[in-house]
Backbone as JSON Lines, residues from 0, in Angstrom:
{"i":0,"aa":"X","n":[39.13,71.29,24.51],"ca":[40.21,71.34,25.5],"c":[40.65,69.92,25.84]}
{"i":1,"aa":"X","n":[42.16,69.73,25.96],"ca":[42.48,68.28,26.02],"c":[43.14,68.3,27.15]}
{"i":2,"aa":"X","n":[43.38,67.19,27.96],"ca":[44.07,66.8,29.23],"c":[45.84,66.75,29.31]}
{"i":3,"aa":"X","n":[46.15,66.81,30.22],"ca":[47.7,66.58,30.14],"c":[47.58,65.91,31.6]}
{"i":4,"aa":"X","n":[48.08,64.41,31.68],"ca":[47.88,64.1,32.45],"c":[49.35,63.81,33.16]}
{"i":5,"aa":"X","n":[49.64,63.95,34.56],"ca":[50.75,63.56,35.26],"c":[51.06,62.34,35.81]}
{"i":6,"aa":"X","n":[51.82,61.47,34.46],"ca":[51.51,59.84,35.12],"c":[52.47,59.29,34.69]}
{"i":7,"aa":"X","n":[52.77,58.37,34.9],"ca":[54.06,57.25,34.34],"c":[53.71,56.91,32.39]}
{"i":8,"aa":"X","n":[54.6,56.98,31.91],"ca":[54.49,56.31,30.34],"c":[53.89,55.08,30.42]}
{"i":9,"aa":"X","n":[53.93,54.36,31.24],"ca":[53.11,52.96,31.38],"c":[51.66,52.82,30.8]}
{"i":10,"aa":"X","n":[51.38,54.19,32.3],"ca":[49.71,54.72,32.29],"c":[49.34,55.26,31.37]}
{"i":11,"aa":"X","n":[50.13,55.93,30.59],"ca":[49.94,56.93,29.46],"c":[49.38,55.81,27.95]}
{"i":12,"aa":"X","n":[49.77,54.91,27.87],"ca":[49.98,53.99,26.96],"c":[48.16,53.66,26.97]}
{"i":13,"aa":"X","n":[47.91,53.47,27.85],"ca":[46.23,53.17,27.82],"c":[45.6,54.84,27.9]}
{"i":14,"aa":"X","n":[45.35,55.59,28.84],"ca":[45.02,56.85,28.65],"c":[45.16,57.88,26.99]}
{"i":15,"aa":"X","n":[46.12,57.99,27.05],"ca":[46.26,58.29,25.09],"c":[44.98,57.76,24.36]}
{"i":16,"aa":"X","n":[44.22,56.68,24.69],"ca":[43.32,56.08,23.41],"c":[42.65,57.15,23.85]}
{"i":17,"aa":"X","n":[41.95,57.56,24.84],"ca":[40.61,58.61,25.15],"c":[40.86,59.8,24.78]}
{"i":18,"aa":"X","n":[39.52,60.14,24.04],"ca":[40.06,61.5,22.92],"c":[40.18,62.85,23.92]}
{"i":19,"aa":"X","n":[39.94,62.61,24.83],"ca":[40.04,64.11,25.95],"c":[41.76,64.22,26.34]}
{"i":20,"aa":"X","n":[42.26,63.01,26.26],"ca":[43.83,63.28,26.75],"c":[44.89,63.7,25.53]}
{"i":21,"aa":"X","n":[45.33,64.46,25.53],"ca":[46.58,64.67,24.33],"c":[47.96,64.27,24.98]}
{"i":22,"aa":"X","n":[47.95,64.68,25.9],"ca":[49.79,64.37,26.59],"c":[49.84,64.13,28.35]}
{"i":23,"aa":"X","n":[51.38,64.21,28.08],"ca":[51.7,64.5,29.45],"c":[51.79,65.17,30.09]}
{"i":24,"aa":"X","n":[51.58,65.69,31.43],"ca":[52.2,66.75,32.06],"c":[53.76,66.21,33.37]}
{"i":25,"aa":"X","n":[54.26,66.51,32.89],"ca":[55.66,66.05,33.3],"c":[56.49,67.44,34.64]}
{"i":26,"aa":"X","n":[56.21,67.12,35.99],"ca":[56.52,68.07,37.09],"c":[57.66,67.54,37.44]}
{"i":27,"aa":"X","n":[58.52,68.33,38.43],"ca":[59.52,67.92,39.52],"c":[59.2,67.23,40.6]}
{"i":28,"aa":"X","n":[57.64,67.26,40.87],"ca":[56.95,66.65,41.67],"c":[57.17,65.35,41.92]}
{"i":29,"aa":"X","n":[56.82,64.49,40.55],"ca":[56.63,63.3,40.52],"c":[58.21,62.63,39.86]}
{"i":30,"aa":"X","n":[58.4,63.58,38.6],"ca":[59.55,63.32,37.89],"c":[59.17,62.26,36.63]}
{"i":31,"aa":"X","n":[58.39,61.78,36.29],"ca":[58.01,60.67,35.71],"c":[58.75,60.74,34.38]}
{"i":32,"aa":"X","n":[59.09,59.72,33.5],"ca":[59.94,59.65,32.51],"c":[58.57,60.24,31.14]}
{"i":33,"aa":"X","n":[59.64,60.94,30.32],"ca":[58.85,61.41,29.31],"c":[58.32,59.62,28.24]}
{"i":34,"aa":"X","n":[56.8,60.0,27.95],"ca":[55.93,59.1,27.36],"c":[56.2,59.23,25.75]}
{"i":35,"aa":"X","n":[56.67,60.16,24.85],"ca":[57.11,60.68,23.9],"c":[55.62,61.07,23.11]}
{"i":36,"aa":"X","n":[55.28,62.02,23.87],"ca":[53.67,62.32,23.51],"c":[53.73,63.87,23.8]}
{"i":37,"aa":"X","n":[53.28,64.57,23.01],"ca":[52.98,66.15,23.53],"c":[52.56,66.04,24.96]}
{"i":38,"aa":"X","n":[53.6,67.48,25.59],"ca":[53.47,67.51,26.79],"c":[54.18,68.8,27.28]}
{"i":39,"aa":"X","n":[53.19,69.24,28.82],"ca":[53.75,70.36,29.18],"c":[55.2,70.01,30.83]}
{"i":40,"aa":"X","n":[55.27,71.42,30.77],"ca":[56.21,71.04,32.33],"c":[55.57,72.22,33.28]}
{"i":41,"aa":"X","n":[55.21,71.8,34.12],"ca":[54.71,72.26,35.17],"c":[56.17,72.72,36.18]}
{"i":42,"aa":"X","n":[55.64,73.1,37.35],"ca":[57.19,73.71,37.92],"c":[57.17,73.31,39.83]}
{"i":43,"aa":"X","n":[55.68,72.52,39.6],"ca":[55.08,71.99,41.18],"c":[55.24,73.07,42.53]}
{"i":44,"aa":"X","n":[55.42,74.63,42.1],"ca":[55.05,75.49,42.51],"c":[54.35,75.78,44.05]}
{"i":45,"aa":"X","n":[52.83,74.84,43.24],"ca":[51.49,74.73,44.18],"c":[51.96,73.96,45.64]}
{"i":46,"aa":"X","n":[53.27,73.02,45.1],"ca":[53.46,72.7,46.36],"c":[54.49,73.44,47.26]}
{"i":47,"aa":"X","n":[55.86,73.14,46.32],"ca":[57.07,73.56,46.39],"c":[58.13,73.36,45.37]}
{"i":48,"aa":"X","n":[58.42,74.44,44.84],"ca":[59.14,74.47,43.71],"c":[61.03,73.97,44.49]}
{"i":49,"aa":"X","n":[61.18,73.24,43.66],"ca":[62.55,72.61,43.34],"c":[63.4,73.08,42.84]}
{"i":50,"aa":"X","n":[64.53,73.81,42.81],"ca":[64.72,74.46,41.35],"c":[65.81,72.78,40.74]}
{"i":51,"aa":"X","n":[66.62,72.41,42.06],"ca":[67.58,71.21,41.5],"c":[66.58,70.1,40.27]}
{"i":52,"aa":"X","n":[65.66,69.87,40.4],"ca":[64.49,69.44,40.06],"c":[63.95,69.47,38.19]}
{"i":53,"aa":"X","n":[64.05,70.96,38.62],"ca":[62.92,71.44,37.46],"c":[63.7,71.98,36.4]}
{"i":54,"aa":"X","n":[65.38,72.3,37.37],"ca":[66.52,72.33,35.92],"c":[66.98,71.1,35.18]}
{"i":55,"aa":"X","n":[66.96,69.72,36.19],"ca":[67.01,68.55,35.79],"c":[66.55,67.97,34.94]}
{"i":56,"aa":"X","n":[64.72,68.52,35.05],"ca":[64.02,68.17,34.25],"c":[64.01,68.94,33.02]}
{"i":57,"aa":"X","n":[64.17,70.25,32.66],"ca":[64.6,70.75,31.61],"c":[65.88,70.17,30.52]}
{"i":58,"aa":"X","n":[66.98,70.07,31.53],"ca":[68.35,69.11,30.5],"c":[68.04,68.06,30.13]}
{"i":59,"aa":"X","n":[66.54,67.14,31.09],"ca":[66.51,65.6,30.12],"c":[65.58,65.93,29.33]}
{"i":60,"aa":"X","n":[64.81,66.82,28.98],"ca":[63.88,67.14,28.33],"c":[64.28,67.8,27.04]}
{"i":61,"aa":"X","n":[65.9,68.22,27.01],"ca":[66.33,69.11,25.95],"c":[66.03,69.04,24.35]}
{"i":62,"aa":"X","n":[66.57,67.66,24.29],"ca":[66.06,66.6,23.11],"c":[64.92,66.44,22.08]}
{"i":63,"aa":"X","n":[64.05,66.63,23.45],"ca":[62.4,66.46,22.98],"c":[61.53,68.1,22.81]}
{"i":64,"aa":"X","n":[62.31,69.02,22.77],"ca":[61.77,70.06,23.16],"c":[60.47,70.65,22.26]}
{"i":65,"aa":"X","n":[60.61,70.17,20.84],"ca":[59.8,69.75,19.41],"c":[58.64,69.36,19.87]}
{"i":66,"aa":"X","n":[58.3,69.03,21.13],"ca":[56.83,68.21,21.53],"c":[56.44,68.78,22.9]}
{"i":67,"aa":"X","n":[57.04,70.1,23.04],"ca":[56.81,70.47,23.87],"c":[55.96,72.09,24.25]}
{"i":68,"aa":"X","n":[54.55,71.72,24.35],"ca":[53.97,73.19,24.82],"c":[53.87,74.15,25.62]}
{"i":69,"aa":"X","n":[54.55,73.88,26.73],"ca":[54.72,75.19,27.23],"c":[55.62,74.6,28.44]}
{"i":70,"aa":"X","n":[56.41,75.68,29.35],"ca":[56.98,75.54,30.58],"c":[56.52,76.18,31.23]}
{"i":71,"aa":"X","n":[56.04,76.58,32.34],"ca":[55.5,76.8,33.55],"c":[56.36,77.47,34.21]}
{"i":72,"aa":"X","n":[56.8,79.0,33.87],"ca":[58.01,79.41,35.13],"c":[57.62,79.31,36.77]}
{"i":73,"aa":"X","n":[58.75,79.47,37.14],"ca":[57.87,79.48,38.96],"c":[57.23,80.32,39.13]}
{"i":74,"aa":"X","n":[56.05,80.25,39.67],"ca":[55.12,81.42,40.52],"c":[54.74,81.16,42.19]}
{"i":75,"aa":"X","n":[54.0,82.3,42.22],"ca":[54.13,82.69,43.89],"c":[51.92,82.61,44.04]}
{"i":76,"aa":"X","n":[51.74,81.39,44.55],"ca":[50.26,80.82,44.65],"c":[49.45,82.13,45.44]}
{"i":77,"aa":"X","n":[48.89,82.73,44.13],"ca":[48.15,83.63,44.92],"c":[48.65,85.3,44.77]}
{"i":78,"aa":"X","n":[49.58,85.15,44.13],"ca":[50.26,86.25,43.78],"c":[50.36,87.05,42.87]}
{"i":79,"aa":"X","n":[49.96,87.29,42.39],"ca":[50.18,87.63,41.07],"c":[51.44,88.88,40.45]}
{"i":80,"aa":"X","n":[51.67,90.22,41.54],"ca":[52.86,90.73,41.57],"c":[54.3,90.1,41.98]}
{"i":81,"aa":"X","n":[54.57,89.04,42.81],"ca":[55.72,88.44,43.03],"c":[55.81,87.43,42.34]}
{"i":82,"aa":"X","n":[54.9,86.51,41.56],"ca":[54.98,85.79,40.25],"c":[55.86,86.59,39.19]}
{"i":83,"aa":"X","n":[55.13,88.12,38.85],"ca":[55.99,88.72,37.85],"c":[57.28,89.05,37.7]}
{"i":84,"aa":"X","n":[57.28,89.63,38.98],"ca":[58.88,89.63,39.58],"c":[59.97,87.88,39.36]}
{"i":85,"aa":"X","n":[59.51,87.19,39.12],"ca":[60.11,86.08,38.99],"c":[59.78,86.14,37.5]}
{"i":86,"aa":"X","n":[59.0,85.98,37.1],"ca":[58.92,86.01,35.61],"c":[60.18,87.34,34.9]}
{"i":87,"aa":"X","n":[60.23,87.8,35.59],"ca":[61.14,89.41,35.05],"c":[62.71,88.45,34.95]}
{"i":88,"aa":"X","n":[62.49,87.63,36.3],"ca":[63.98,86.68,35.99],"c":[64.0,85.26,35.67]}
{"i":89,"aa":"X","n":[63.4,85.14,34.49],"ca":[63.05,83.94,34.2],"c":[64.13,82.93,33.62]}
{"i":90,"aa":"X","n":[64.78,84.04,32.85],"ca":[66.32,83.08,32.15],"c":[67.02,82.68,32.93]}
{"i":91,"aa":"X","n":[66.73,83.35,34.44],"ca":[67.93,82.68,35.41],"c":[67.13,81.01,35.57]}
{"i":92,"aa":"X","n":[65.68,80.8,35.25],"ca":[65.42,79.47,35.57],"c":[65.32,79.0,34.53]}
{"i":93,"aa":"X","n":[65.34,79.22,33.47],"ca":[64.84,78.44,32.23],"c":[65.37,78.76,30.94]}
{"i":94,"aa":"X","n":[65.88,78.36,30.46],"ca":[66.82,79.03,29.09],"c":[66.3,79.68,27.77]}
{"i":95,"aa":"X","n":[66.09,80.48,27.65],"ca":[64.79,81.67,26.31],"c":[64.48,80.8,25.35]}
{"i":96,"aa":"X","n":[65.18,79.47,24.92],"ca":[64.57,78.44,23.8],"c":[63.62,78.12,24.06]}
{"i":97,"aa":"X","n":[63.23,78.03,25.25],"ca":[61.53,76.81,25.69],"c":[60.71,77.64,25.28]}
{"i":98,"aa":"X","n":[59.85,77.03,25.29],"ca":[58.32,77.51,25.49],"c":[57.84,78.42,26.48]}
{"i":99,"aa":"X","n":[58.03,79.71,26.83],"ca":[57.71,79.42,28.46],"c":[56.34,80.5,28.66]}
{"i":100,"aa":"X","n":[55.83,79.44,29.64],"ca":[54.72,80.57,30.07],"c":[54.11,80.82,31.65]}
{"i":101,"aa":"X","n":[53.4,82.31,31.3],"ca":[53.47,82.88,32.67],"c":[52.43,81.99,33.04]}
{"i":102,"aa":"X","n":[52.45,81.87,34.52],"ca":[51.67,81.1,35.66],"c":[50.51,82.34,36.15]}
{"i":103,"aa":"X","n":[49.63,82.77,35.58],"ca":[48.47,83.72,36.25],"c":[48.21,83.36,37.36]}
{"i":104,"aa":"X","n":[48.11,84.74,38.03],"ca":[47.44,84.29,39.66],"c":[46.86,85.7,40.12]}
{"i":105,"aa":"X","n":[46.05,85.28,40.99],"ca":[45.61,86.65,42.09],"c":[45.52,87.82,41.65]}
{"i":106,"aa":"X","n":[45.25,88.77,40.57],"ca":[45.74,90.47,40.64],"c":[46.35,90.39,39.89]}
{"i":107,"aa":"X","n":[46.76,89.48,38.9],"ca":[47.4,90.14,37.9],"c":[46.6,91.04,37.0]}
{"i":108,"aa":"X","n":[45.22,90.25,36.71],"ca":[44.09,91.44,35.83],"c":[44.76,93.1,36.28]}
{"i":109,"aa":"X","n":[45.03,93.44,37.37],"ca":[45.8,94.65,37.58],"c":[46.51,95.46,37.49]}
{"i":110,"aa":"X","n":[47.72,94.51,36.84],"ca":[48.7,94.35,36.8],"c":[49.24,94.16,35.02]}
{"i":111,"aa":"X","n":[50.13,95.03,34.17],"ca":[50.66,94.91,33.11],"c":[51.18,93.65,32.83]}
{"i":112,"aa":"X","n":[50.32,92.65,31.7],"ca":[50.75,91.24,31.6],"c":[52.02,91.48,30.1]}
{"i":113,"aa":"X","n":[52.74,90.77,30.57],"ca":[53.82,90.96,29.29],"c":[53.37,90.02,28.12]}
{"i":114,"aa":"X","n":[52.4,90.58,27.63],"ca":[51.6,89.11,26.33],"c":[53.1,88.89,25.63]}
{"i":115,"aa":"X","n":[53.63,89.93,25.24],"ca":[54.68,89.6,24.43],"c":[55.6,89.06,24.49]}
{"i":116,"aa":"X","n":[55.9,88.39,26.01],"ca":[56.97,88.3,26.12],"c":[56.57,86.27,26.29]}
{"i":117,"aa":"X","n":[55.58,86.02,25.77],"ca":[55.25,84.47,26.74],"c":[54.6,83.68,25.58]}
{"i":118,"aa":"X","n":[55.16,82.71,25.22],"ca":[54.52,81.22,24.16],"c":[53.07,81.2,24.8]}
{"i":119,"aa":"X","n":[52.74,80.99,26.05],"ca":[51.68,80.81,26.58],"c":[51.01,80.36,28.07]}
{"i":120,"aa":"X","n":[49.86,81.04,28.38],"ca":[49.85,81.4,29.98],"c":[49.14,80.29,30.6]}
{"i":121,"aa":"X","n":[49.33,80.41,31.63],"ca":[48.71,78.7,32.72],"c":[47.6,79.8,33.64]}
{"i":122,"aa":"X","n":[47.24,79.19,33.25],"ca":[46.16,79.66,34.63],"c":[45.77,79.22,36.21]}
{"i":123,"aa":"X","n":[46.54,79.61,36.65],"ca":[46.8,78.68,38.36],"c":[45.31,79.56,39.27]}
{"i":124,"aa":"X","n":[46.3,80.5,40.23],"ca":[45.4,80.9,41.01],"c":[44.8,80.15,42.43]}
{"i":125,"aa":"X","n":[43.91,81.07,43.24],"ca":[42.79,80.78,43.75],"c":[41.65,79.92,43.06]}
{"i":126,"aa":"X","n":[40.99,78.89,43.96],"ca":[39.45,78.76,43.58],"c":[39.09,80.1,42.77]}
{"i":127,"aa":"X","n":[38.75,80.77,44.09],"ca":[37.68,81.87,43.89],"c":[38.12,82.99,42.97]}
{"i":128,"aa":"X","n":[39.6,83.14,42.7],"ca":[39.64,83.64,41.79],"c":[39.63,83.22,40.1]}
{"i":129,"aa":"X","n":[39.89,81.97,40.32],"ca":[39.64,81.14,38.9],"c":[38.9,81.22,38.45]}
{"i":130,"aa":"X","n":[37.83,81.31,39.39],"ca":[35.98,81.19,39.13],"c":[35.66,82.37,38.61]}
{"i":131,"aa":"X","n":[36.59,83.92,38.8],"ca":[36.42,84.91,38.19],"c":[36.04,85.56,36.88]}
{"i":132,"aa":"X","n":[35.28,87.02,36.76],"ca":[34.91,87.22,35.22],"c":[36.73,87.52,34.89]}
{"i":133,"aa":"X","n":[37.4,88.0,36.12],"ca":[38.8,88.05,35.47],"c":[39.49,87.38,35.01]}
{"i":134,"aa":"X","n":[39.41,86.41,34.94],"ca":[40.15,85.04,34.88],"c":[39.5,84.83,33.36]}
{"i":135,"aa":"X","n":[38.2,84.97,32.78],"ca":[37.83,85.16,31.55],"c":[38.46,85.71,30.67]}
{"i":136,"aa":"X","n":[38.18,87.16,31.24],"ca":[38.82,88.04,30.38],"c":[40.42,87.84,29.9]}
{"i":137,"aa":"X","n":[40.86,87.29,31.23],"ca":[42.4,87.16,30.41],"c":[42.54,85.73,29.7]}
{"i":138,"aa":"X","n":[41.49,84.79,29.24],"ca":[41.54,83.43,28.84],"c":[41.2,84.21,27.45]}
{"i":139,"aa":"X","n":[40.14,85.21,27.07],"ca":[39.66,85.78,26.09],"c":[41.15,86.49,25.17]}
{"i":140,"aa":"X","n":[41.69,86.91,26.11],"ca":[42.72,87.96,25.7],"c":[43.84,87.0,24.92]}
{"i":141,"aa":"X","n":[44.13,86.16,25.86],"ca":[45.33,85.23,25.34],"c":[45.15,84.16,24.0]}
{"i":142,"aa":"X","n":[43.59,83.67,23.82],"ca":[43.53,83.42,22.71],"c":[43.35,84.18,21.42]}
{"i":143,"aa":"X","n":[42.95,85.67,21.64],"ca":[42.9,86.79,20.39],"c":[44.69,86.75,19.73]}
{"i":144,"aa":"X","n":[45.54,86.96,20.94],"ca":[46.5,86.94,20.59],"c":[47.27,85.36,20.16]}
{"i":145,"aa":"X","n":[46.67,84.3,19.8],"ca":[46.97,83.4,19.46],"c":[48.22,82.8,20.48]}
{"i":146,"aa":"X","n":[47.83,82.83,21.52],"ca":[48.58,82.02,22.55],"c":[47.89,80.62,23.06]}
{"i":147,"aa":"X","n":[48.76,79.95,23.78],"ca":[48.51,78.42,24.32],"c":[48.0,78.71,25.21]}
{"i":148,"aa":"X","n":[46.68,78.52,26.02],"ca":[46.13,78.37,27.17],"c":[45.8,77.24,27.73]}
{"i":149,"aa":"X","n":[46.26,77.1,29.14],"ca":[46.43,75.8,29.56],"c":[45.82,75.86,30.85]}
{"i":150,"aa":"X","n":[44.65,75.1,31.86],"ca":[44.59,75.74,33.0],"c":[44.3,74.63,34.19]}
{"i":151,"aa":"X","n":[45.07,74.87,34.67],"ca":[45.88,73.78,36.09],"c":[44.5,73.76,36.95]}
{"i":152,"aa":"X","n":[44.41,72.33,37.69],"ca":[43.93,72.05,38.53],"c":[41.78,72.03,38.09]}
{"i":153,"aa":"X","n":[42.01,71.31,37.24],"ca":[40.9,70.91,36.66],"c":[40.06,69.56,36.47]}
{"i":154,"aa":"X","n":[39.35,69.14,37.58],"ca":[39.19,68.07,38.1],"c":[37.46,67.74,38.12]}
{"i":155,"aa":"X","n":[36.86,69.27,37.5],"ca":[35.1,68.54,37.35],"c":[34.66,69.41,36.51]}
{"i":156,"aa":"X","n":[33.55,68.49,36.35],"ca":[32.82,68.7,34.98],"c":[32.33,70.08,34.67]}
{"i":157,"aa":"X","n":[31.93,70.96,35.59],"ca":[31.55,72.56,35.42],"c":[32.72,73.37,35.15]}
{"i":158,"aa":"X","n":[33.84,73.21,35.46],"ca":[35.21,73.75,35.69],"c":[35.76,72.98,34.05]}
{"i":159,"aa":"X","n":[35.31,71.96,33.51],"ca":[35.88,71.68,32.63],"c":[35.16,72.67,31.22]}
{"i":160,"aa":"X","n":[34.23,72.24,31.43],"ca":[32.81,73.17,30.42],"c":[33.31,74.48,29.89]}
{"i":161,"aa":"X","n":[33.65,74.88,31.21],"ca":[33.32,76.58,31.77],"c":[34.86,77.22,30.81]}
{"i":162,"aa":"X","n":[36.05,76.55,30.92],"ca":[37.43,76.65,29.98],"c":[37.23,76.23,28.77]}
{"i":163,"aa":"X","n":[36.61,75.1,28.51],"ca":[36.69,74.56,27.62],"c":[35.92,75.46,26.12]}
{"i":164,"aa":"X","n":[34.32,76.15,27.11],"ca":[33.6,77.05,26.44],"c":[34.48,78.24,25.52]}
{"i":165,"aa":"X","n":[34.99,78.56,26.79],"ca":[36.13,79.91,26.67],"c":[37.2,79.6,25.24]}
{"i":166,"aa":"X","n":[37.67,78.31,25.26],"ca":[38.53,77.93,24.0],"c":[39.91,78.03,24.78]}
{"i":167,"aa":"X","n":[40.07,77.28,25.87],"ca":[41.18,76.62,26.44],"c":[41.91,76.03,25.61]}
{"i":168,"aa":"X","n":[42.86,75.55,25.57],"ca":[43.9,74.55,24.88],"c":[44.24,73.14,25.56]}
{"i":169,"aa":"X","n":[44.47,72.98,26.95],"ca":[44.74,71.82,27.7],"c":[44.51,72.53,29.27]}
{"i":170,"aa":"X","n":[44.63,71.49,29.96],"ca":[44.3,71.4,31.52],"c":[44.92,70.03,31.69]}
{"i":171,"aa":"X","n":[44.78,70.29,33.65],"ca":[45.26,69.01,33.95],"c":[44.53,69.12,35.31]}
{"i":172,"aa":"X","n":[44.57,67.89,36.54],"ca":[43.93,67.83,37.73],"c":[44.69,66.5,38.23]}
{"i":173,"aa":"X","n":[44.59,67.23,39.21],"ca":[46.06,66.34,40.07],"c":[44.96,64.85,40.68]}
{"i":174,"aa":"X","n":[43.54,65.16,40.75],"ca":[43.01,64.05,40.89],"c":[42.28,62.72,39.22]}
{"i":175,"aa":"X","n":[42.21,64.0,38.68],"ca":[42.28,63.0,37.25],"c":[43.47,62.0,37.07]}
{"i":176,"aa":"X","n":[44.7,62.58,37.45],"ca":[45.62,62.0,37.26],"c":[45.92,60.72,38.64]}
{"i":177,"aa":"X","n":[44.88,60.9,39.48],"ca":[45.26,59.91,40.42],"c":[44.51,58.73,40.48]}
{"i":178,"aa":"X","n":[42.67,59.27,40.2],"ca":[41.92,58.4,40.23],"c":[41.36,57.96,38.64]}
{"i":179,"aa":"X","n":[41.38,56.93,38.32],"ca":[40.7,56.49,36.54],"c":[39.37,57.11,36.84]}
{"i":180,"aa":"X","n":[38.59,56.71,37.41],"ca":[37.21,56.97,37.84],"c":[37.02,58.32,37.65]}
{"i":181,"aa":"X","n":[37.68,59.05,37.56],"ca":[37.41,61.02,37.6],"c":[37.68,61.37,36.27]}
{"i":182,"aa":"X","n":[38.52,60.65,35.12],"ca":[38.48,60.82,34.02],"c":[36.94,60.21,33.26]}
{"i":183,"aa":"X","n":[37.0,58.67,33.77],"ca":[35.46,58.25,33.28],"c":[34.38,59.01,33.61]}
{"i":184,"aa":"X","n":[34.37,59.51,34.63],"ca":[32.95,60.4,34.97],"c":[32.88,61.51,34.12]}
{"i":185,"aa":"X","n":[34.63,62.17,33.98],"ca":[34.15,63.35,33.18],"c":[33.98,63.04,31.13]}
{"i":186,"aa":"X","n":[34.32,62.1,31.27],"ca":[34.02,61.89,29.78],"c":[32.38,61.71,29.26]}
{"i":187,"aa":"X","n":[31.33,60.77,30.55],"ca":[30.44,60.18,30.86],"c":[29.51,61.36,31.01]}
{"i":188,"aa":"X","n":[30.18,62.75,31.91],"ca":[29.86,63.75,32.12],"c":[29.18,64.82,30.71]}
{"i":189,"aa":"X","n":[30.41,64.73,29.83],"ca":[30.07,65.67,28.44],"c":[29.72,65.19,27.55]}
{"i":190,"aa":"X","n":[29.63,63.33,27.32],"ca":[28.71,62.84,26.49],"c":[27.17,63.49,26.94]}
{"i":191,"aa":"X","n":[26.82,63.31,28.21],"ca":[25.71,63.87,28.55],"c":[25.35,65.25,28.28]}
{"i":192,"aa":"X","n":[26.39,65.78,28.74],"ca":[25.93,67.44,28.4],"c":[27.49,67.64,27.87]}
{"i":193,"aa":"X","n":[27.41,67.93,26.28],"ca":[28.48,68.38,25.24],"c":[28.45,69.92,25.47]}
{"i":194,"aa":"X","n":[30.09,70.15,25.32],"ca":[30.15,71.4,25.66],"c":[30.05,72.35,24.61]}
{"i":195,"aa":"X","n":[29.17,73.28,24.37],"ca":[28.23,74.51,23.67],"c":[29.3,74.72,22.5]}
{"i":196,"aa":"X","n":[29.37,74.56,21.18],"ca":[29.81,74.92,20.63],"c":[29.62,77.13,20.18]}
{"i":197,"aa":"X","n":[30.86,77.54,19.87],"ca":[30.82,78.98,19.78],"c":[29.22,79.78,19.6]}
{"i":198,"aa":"X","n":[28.97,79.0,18.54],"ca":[27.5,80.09,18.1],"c":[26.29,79.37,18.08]}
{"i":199,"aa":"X","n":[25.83,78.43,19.12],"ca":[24.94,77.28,19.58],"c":[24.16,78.19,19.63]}
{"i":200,"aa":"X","n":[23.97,79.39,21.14],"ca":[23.26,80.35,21.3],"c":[23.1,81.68,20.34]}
{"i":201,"aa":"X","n":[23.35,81.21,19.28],"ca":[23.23,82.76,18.67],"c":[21.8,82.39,17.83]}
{"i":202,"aa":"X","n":[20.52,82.98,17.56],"ca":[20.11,82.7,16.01],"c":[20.56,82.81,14.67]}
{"i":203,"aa":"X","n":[20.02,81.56,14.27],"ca":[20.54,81.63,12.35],"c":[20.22,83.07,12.14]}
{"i":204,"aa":"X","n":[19.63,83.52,12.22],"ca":[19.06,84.64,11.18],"c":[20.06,86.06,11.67]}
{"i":205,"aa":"X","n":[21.03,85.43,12.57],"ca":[21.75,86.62,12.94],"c":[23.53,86.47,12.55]}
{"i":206,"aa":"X","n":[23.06,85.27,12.28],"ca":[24.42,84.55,11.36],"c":[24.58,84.45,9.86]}
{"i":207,"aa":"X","n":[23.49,85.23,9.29],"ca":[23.18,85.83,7.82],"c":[24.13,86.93,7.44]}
C-alpha cells in the first residue's frame, strides 16, 4: 500500500524518493498545484465540501486525467445512505470521464453498493467503524472485483499494517502529510515489523 500525500510539488520532489509514497493527493482543501505524479482527488468532505472548489479543481486537472486514480465524490461523514443518494447524482458533480469513486461510510455494509457503477472506493468513515470486520469485508470485496482501494485518514502504524494486509492500493493521513516525523516513524515502524505477506501464516505443506 502506497501513500498519497497532500502537499505542495516542492515537498513532493523530496517525498517521491521514499518507496511508501507514490503520489499526490490533491483536495479543495488546500488546492495545491498538481506535482505531475500519480494522484488522487479527494473532495475535503471531512471538513466541508466546496463544490466552487472541487469543480475548479477538476477543469485544471482535465489535462492530466491519464495520472489520475480515482475522484472522491462528495459524501455525508458517517453516512452511508445519504452518501449514496449523492453518489446516485454524481454527474451533477463530476463529469462520467473521471475516475470516480464511492466514499464508504457508516452502514453502507447494509446497504446495496453499486460495485458496478465505481473505478474505485475510498474508505472514509468512523474510527470505530473503520476498525470494523465490515469495513474488511468490503476492502475484500472491492479487490475480488479488481477495483482501486484507497483508505483516508491513515496516520499509524497498526492502521497502516491492518489495510495494507488486506491489499489496499493507497492511503493518505492528514498528519503524515503535515508532520515529516510521522512518515519516518512509519517507515522505521515496518522495517521493524514488515507487513505479513499473503501466505506467511499458512504451512508449506498446505501450499502443495
Amino acid at each position: 500500500m502506497k501513500l498519497l500525500i497532500d502537499t505542495s510539488p516542492a515537498s513532493m520532489v523530496e517525498l517521491i524518493k521514499e518507496d511508501l509514497v507514490l503520489g499526490q493527493l490533491i483536495t479543495p482543501l488546500t488546492g495545491y498545484s498538481d506535482a505531475g505524479l500519480p494522484y488522487g482527488i479527494d473532495n475535503g468532505a471531512f471538513t466541508r465540501f466546496n463544490k466552487k472548489e472541487f469543480t475548479r479543481i477538476l477543469t485544471r486537472q482535465d489535462n492530466a486525467m491519464d495520472r489520475c486514480l480515482f475522484v472522491a465524490i462528495p459524501d455525508i461523514v458517517g453516512n452511508a445512505r445519504r452518501t449514496l443518494e449523492i453518489w446516485r447524482n454524481r454527474y451533477n458533480l463530476c463529469p462520467p470521464k473521471w475516475p470516480m469513486a464511492l466514499v464508504a461510510q457508516d452502514g453502507i455494509e447494509d446497504l446495496d453498493i453499486p460495485w458496478e457503477e465505481m473505478k474505485a472506493i475510498f474508505i472514509g468513515g468512523t474510527t470505530l467503524w473503520k476498525d470494523s470486520k465490515c469495513v474488511v469485508d468490503i476492502v475484500k470485496t472491492a479487490k475480488t472485483l479488481g477495483l482501486h482501494v484507497h483508505v483516508g485518514r491513515v496516520n499509524t502504524l497498526p492502521r497502516y499494517k491492518h489495510f495494507a494486509a488486506l491489499g489496499a492500493d493507497t492511503c493518505d493521513g492528514s498528519g503524515i502529510a503535515r508532520f515529516s516525523h510521522m512518515l519516518k516513524e512509519l517507515k522505521e515502524g515496518l522495517e521493524a515489523q514488515p507487513v505479513p505477506e499473503l501466505f506467511d501464516n499458512i504451512p508449506q505443506e498446505d501450499l502443495v
